[in-house]
Structure formats: C-alpha cells, structure tokens
C-alpha positions as CSV (number, residue, x, y, z in Angstrom):
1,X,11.1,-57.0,39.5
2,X,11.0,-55.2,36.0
3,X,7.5,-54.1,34.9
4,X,8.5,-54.1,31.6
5,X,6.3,-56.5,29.1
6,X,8.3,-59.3,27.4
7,X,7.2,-59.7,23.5
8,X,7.9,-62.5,21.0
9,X,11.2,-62.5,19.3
10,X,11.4,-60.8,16.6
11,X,10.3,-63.0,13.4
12,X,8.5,-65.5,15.4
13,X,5.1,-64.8,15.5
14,X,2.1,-65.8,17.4
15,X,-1.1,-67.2,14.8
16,X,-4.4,-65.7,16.8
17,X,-7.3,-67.1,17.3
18,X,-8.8,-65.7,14.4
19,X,-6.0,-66.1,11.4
20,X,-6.0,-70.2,12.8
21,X,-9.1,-70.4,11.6
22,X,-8.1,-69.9,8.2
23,X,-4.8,-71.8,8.8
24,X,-7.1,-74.8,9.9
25,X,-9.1,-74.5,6.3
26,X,-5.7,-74.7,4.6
27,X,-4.7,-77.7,6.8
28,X,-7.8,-79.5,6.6
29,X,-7.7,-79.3,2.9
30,X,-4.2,-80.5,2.7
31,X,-4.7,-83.3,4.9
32,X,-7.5,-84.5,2.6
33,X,-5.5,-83.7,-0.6
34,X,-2.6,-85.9,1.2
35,X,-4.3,-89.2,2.1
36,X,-6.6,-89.1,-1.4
37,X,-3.4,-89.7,-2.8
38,X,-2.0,-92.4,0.2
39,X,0.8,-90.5,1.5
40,X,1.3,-91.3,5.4
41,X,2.0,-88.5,7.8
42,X,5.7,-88.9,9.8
43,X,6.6,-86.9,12.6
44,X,9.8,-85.4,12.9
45,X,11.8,-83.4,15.7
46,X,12.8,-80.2,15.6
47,X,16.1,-80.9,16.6
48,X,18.7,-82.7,15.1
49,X,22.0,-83.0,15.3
50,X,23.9,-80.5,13.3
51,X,26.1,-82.4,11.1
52,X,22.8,-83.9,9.7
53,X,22.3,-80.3,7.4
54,X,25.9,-79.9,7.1
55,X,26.1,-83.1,5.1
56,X,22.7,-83.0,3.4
57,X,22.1,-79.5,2.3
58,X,25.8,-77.9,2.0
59,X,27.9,-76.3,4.4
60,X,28.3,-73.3,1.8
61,X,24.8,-72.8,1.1
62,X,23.4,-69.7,2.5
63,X,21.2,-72.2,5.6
64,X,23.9,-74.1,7.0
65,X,26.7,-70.4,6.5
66,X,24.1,-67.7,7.4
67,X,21.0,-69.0,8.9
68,X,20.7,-71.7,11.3
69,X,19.8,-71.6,15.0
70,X,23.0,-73.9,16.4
71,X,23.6,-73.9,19.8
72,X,25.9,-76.5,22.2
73,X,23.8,-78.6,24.9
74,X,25.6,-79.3,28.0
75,X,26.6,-82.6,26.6
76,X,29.0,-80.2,24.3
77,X,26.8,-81.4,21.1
78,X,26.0,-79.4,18.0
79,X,22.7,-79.2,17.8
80,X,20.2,-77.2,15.3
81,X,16.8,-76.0,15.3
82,X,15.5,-77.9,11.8
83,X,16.0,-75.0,9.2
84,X,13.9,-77.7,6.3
85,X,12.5,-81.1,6.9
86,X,13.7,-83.5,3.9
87,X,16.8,-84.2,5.8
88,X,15.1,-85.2,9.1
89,X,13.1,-87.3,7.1
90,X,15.6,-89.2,5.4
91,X,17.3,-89.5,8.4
92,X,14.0,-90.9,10.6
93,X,13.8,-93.6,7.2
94,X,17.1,-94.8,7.7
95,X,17.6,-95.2,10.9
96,X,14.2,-97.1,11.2
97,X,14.1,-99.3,8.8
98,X,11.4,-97.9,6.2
99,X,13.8,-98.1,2.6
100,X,14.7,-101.5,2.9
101,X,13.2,-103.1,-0.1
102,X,9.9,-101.2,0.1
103,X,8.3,-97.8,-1.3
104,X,7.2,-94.7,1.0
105,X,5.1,-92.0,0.3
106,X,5.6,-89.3,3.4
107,X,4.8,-86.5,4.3
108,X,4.9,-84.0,7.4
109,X,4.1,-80.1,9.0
110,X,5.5,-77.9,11.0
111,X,8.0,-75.6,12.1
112,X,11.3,-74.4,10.5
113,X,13.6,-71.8,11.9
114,X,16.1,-69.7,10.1
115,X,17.7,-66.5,10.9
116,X,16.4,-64.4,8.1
117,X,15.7,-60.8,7.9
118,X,12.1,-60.6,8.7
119,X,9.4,-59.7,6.0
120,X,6.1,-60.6,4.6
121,X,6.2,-63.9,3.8
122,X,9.4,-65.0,5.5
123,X,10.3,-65.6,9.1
124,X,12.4,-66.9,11.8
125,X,9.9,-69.3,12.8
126,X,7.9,-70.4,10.1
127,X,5.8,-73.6,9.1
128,X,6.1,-76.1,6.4
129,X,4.0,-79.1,5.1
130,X,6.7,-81.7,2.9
131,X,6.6,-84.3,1.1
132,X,9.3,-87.1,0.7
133,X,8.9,-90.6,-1.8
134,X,11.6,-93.3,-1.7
135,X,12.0,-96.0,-3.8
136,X,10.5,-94.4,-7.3
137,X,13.0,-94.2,-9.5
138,X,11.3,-92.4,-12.5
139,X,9.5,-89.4,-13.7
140,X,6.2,-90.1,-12.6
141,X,6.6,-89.6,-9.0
142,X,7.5,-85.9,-9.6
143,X,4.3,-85.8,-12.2
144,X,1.9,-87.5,-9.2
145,X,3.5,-84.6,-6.6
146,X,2.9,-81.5,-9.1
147,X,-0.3,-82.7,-10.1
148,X,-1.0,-83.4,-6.3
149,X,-0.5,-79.8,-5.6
150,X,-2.1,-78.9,-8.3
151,X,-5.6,-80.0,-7.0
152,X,-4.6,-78.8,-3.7
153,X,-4.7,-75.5,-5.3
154,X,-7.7,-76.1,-7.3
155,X,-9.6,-76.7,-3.9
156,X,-8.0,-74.0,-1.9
157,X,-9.6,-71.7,-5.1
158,X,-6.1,-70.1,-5.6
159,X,-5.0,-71.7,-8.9
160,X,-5.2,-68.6,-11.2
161,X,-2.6,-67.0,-8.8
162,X,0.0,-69.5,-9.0
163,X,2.3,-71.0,-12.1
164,X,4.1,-74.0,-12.2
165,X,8.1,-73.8,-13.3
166,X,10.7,-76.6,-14.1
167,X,13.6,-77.3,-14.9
168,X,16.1,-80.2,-14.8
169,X,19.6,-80.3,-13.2
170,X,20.9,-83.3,-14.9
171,X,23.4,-85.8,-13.3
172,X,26.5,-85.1,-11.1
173,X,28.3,-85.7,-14.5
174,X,26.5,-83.7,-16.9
175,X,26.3,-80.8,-14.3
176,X,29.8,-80.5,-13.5
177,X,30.4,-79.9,-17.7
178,X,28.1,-77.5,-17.2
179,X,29.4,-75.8,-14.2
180,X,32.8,-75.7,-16.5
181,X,31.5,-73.7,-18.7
182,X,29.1,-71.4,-16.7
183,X,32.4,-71.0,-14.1
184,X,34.1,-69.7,-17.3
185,X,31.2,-67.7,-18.6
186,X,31.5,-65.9,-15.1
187,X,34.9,-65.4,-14.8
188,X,35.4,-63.2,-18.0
189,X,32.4,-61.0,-16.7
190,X,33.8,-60.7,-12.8
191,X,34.0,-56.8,-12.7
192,X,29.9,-57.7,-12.8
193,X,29.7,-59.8,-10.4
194,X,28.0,-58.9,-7.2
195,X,29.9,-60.0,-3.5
196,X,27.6,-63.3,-3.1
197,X,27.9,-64.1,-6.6
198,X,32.1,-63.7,-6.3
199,X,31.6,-66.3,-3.3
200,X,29.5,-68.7,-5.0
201,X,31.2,-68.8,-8.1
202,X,34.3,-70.4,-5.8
203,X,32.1,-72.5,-3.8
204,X,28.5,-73.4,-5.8
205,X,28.2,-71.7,-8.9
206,X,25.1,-72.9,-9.6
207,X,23.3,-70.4,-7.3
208,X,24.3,-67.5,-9.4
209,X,21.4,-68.7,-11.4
210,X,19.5,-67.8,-9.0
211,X,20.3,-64.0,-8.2
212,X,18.1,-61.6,-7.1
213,X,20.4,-59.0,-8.3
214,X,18.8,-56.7,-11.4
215,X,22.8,-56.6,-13.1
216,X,23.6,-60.1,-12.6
217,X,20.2,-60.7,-13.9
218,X,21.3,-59.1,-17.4
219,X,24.4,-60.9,-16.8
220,X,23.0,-64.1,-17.1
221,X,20.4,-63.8,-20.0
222,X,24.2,-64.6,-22.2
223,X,25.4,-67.4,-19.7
224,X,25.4,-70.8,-21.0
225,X,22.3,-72.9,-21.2
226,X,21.9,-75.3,-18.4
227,X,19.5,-77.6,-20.7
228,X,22.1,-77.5,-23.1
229,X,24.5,-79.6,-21.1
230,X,21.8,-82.4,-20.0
231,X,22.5,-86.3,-20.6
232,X,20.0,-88.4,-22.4
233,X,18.4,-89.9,-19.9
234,X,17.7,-86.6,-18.2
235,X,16.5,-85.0,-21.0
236,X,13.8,-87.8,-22.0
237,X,12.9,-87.9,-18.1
238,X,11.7,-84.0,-18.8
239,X,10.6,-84.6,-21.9
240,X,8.4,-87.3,-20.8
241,X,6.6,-85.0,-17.6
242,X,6.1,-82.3,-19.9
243,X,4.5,-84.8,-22.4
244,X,2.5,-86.3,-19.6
245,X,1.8,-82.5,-18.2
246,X,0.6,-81.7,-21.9
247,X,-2.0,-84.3,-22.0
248,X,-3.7,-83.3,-19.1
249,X,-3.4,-79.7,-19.7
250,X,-1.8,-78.4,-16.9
251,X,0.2,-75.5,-18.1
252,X,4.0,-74.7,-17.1
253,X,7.2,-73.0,-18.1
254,X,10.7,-74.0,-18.7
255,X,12.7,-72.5,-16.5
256,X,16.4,-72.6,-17.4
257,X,17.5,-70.7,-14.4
258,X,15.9,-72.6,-11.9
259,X,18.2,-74.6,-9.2
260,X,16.9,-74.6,-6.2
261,X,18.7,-73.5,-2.9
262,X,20.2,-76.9,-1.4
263,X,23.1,-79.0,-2.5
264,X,21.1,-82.5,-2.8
265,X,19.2,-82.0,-5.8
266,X,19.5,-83.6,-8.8
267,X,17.5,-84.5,-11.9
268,X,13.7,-82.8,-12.5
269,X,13.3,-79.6,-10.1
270,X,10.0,-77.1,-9.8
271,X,8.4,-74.4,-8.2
272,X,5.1,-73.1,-7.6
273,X,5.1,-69.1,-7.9
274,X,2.9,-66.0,-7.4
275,X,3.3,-62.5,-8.3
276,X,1.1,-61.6,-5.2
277,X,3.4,-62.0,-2.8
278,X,6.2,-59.6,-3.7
279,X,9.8,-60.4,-3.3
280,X,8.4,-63.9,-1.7
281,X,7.1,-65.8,-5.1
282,X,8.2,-69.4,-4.4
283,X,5.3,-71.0,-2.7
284,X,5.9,-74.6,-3.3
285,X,9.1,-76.0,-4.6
286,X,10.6,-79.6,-5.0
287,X,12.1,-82.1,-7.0
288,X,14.3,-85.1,-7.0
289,X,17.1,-86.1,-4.8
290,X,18.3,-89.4,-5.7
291,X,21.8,-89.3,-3.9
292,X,20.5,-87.7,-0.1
293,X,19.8,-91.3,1.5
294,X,23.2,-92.5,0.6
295,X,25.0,-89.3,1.7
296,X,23.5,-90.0,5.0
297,X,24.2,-93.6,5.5
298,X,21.6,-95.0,3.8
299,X,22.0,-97.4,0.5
300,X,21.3,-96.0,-2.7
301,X,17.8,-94.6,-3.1
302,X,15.1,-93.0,-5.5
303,X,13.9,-89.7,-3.6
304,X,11.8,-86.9,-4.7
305,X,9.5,-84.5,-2.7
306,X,8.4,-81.0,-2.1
307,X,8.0,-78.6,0.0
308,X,5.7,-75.5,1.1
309,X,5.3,-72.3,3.3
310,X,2.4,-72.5,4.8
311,X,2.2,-68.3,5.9
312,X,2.0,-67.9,2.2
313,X,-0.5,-70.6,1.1
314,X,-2.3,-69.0,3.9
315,X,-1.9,-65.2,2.8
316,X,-2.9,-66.5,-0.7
317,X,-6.2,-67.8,0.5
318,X,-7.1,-64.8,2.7
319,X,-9.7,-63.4,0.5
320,X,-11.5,-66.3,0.3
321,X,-14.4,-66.6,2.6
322,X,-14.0,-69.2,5.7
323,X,-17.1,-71.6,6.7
324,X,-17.8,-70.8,10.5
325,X,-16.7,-73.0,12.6
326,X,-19.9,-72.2,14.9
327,X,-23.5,-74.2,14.9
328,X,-25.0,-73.9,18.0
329,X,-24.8,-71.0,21.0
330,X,-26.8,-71.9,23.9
331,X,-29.3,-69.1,25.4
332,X,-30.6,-68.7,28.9
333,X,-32.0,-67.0,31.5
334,X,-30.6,-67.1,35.3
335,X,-33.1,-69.6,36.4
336,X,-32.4,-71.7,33.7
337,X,-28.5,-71.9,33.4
338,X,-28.2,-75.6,35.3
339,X,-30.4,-76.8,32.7
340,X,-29.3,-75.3,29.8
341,X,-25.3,-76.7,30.7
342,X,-27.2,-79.6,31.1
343,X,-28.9,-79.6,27.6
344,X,-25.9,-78.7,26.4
345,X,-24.0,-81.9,27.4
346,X,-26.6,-83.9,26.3
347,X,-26.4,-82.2,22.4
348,X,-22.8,-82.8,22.3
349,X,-22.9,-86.4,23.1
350,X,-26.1,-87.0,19.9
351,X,-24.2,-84.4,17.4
352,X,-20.8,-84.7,18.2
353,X,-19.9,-83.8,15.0
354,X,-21.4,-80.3,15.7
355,X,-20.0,-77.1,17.3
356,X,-21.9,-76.2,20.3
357,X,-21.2,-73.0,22.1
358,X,-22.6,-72.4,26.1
359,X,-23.0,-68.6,26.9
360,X,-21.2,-69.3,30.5
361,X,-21.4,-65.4,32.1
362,X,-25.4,-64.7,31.9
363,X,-26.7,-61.3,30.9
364,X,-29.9,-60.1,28.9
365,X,-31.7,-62.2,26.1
366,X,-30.5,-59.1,23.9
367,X,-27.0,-59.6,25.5
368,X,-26.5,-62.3,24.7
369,X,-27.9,-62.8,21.4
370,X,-25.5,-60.0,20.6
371,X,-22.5,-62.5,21.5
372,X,-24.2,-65.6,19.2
373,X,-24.5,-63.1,16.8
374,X,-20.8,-62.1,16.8
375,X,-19.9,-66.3,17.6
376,X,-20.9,-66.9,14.3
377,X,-23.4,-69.4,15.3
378,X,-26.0,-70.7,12.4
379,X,-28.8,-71.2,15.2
380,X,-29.2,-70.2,18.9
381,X,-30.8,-72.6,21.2
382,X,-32.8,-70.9,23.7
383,X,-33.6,-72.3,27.2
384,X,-36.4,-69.5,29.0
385,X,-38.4,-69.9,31.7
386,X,-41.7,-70.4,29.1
387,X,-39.1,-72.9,27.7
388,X,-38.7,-74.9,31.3
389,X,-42.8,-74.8,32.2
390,X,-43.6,-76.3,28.7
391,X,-40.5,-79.0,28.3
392,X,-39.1,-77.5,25.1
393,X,-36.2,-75.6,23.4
394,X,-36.9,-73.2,21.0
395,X,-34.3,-72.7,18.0
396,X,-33.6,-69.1,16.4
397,X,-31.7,-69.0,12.7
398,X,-29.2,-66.3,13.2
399,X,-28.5,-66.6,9.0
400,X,-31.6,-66.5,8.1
401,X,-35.0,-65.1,7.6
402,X,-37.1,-67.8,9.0
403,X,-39.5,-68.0,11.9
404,X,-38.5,-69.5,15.3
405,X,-39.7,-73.0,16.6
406,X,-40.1,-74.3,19.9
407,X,-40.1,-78.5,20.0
408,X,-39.4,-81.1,22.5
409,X,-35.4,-82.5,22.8
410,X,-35.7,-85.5,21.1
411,X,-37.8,-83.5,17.9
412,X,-35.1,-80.7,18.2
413,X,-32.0,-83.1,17.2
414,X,-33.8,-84.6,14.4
415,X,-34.6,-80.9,13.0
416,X,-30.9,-80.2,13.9
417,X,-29.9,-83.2,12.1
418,X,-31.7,-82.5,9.0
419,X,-30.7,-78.6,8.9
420,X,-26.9,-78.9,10.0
C-alpha cells in the first residue's frame, strides 16, 4: 500500500474551521438580506444534463468550449458538473410548474465547477449565491436586485470597496445592427487582433468587448458604440433605472463595454466590482434574460437575476472583525465532571439560543481556562468542588474586567439571560 498522502485536487479547496466562520457571517447576512426582500430559497443539483448549458449559455462561449467538468455515466449520458446556476434554475421552474401564470422571486447557493487556471479569487470548485425573477417584465426588477445587493453590502460594511456598472444590450434586433457594424470595425483592424479575439469575432463578437488584452483594449476605445445602436424601448428601460438609481442616490457608471460572459442575456446588464481583488474585479454580476425559459422549453418569460462569488465577498470582508460564535465554556474539576456534563445539558435545553462549550479532556483550573480563553468564550462556568458543597455555579467574564459571582442554577440563567 502506498504511504504517500493524497491532497485535494488542485483548485478545489477545503474552507477550515476557522475561515467558515467568516463564511457563515457572510451567509447569515445574505440569508437575511434575501427573505427581507421575499425571495424563496430553491435547491438545485449539481448535475445536469449537458445539453442543458449547451443550449442556455452558448456552445462557443469560453464555459461550455474550455471549462466544464463533462463526463459519460454508464447509461452513456452527457452529464456536467453545473459550471453557473441560472440554467438549472430555469430548468427546475419549468419542469415543475412554477411560471405558469404566476411570479417567482428565487434564489440559491452553492457550488460551481469550472476548469480554470487556479488563482486568487477563482477556482475549480467554487461557491455561488443567485438570484433568478420570472414573470417581471420591466425595469424595476433589475432596480429591486441592485439595490438588494446594495444593502447587502452596506451590512457586510464593504460598500466603499465596491462600484456598481451597467449597461444595456438591447434586443436580438437592435444587437445584431450593432454586431454589423462592430464585426466591421474589427475586421479592418485584424492584424490587432489577439487569437481569442480572431475566434470570437467569427463566433460572438460581442465578447471582444470584453478583452483583457492591453492592445485590444486601445483597439476598442474607436469601436462603435454599443449604446448607440439601442431601440427605444431599451433605451427608456435604462433611462428609467438610472433615473430611479438617481433619486435614491446610489451612484454607478455607464459602462459601454460591458456584456457579460453567457449567450442568454439581453436588455439591462451590471456588475459589481472592486479594485482589491486584482485581476478578479467582478464580484456580483447580472441582468436580464427574457428569452432563456423559452430556449429551454418553457413559454415565453420575463427573467432577470444575478449572480455572486462567494470566495470574493468573503476575501472582501476579511478585515472586518467576526462576533464569536462562543458564550459559555464549562469548567471543572475531576470530581466534578458528571455534574458539570450534567449542568451543561440542562443550560442548553433553557438557552438554546446560546453557544455552550464542555471542556471534555480535564486538566488544571489554569489549563483549562487557557482553552476558554483561546474558545472565545464571553463567560466560563465553573463547576469546583466549593461549587458542589454549596449548590452553586460560579461565572467568570473572560472579556471583561468585572468580578466573579457564585449563584444558585436557576439565579445563574436569569443573569445569563440578562447579560447574553
């Protein structure tokens, strides 16, 4: 047998005990953020059959080419480890039944896989929290979703290091104008263009746009206007979020350039970015999709949602400080330990709203106070044998400065009560 130890694979990473307790902050706050508004959670797979991405996000994007995890199962069917999650969920709405003459407001967490080149901020295995809305035909939805995440930021205490960017794509119609005259544009410059640029520019121009690349950046500053080439009704849909955005003084930009990766968007697109990420910016991005549930079988219907990467709403938040998830850390001596599991028990079932900790391997009073110290622990419970003679706990603040007190178990939950 080979002694050697197995790791992780490469990109897929395990979250310890103590980063989850910063990813539990971020989830509990989104949680919140998510049913203050009334969106219901949906849980998806995270397999699906593979033609589901082909058809909804493009078979020559750079997911469904490049960067999906595909694999045959030994009924001989293409299946694929969900690379995003607005497809599932389109697909779990129409096959049950939940767009038939009705609205939805869902949304959903967990993990993605892509095949990526590993980096800060970007993974094989990573973890998402979406947001999908069906049945809202007009602009604001898409001002009720940025404005959502907008207090989500204000209460993770990270809005000064993200922006907000839009943009709109237009209609089929008025896009495909466009895409005349970008296509055009590109052609009499091709000696520029870079390899993936050459590819898209035969296959979906529109993601030049959206190039990296520092030449074809200069390249595009004199490419046609994408705003330019919009239809009436997109252009007052922008118009009117921006107007609406004004009034309650949330700031953004106008960004021309901005397409978003996948094939099914249409109409008003954004992002959420950071420069405190490096090459990773895009923490949030979304916009509407009016055409996805009918590409996939469904009859015609209003979509927009969002989506974010949870590592780097996490990394955003890690210099802010983290309550302790510790309240209690029982104490005892050897003599005592029966009673103080005992004790223990009992606290849980009057305060179960509390986090209780039982020293369960012994050692010194100093020992052990050591180990509530390092718990975290606001108070240590202490069970001795002058505890045991007289009937009483006695509670130490590990915080701060404040003299011990020794009182009877019914008196020490109501002082528990009144200080926790």
């Amino acid at each position: 047998m080979s002694t050697l130890k197995i790791q992780a694979i490469r990109g897929i990473n395990d979250i310890l005990p103590d980063q989850t307790r910063r990813w539990r902050q971020v989830e509990s706050v989104l949680r919140k953020i998510f049913n203050h508004y009334h969106y219901e959670e949906i849980r998806l797979p995270v397999l699906e059959k593979t033609e589901l991405f082909k058809r909804s996000i493009g078979e020559v994007t750079d997911i469904v080419e490049k960067e999906m995890y595909t694999f045959l199962d030994r009924n001989n069917e293409s299946l694929t480890l969900r690379p995003e999650g607005t497809a599932g969920c389109v697909r779990a709405a129409i096959e049950h039944g939940l767009l038939y003459h009705q609205q939805q407001k869902l949304w959903y967490a967990g993990p993605m896989f892509r095949y990526e080149r590993p980096q800060k901020g970007r993974y094989r295995q990573f973890y998402q929290a979406g947001v999908e809305t069906f049945g809202y035909p007009n602009y604001l939805i898409e001002a009720e979703l940025i404005l959502m995440m907008a207090r989500f930021w204000q209460k993770l205490g990270i809005s000064e290091k993200i922006s907000l960017e839009l943009n709109s794509l237009g209609t089929i119609e008025s896009r495909a104008k466009y895409c005349e005259k970008f296509v055009a544009y590109c052609r009499r410059h091709s000696e520029i263009l870079d390899e993936d640029s050459k590819r898209r520019l035969e296959t979906n121009p529109l993601r030049i746009l959206d190039s990296k690349n520092s030449e074809m950046q200069q390249l595009l500053q004199g490419a046609p206007n994408l705003n330019d080439f919009l239809d009436v009704e997109s252009k007052k849909s922008l118009e009117n979020l921006c107007s609406l955005l004004d009034n309650i003084k949330l700031t953004y930009k106008i960004n021309p350039r901005l397409v978003r990766g996948l094939d099914y968007y249409t109409g008003i697109v954004f992002e959420w970015v950071t420069p405190f990420l490096g090459a990773q910016s895009t923490i949030c991005a979304g916009g509407r999709y009016d055409g996805l549930v009918e590409q996939l079988g469904g009859q015609p219907n209003p979509a927009a949602g969002f989506a974010m990467g949870l590592e780097r709403v996490v990394e955003l938040c890690s210099d802010t400080p983290i309550k302790s998830s510790h309240d209690i850390y029982i104490i005892f001596t050897e003599n005592t330990e029966k009673t103080a599991m005992i004790t223990a028990e009992n606290l849980r079932n009057v305060l179960p709203a509390l986090n209780i900790e039982m020293n369960c391997i012994g050692g010194s009073f100093k020992s052990q106070f050591k180990r509530a110290d390092k718990s975290g622990a606001r108070f240590a419970l202490i069970l001795g044998e002058d505890e045991m003679s007289k009937n009483m706990i006695t509670c130490k603040d590990l915080r701060e400065e404040a003299p011990q007190i020794s009182l009877a178990f019914d008196k020490m939950i109501s002082h528990l009560r009144s200080v926790l």
